[in-house]
C-alpha positions in Angstrom: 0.0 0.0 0.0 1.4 3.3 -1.0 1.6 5.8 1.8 0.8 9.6 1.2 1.8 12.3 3.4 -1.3 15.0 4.2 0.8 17.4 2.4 0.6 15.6 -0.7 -2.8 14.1 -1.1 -4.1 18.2 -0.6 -1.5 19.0 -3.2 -2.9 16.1 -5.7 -6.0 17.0 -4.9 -5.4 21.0 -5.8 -3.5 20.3 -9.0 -6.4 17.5 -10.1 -9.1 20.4 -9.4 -7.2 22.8 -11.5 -7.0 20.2 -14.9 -10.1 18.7 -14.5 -12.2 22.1 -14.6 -9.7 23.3 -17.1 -10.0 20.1 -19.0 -11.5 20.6 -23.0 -14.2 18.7 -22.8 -15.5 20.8 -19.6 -13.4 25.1 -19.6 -15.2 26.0 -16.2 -14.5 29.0 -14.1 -13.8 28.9 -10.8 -17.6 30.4 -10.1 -18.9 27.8 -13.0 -17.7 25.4 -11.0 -18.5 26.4 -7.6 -22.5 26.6 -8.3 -22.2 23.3 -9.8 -20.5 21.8 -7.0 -22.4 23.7 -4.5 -19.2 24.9 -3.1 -18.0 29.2 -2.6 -16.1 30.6 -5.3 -13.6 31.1 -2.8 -13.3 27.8 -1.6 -12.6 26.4 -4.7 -10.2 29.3 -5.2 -8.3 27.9 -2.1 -8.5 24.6 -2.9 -6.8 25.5 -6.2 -3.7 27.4 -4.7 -3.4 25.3 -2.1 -4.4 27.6 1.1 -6.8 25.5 2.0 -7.7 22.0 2.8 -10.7 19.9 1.4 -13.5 18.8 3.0 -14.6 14.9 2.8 -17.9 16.7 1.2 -15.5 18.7 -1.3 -13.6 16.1 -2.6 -16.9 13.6 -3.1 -18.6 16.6 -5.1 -15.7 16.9 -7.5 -15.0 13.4 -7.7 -18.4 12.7 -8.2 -18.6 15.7 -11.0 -15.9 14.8 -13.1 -16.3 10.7 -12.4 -13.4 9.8 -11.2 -12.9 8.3 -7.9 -11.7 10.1 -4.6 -8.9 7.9 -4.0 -7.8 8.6 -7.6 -7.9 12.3 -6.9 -6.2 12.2 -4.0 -3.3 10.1 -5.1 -2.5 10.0 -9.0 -1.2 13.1 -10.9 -4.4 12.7 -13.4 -2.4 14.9 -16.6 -0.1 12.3 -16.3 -3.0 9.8 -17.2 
């Protein structure tokens, strides 16, 4: 079993957020997003840069919205494939 510091599975997670929203087949804004997700702007702006770390709600809503799973969020660099 692979073992993840805190540290990294937020910074995953942030860098995964960025892609998939930026991702061609979706382009959302940050706000686009956060109404979707039913999440602040600014949360998701956090999220993104890091500041802040994800709720268990958070990461189901956008693991749930782009289909992928949480633990595949959390621990795989997803532009990597």
């Amino acid at each position: 079993m692979n073992q993840y510091t805190e540290q990294e599975l937020y910074k995953n997670f942030s860098e995964n957020l960025i892609f998939l929203r930026k991702a061609d087949g979706h382009k959302l804004s940050q706000k686009s997003l956060a109404r979707l997700l039913n999440l602040s702007e600014y949360s998701i702006s956090m999220y993104e840069i890091g500041r802040t770390a994800p709720s268990a709600y958070a990461v189901y809503q956008v693991a749930s919205y782009f289909g992928v799973s949480m633990e595949r969020l959390l621990t795989t660099k997803l532009q990597k494939g």
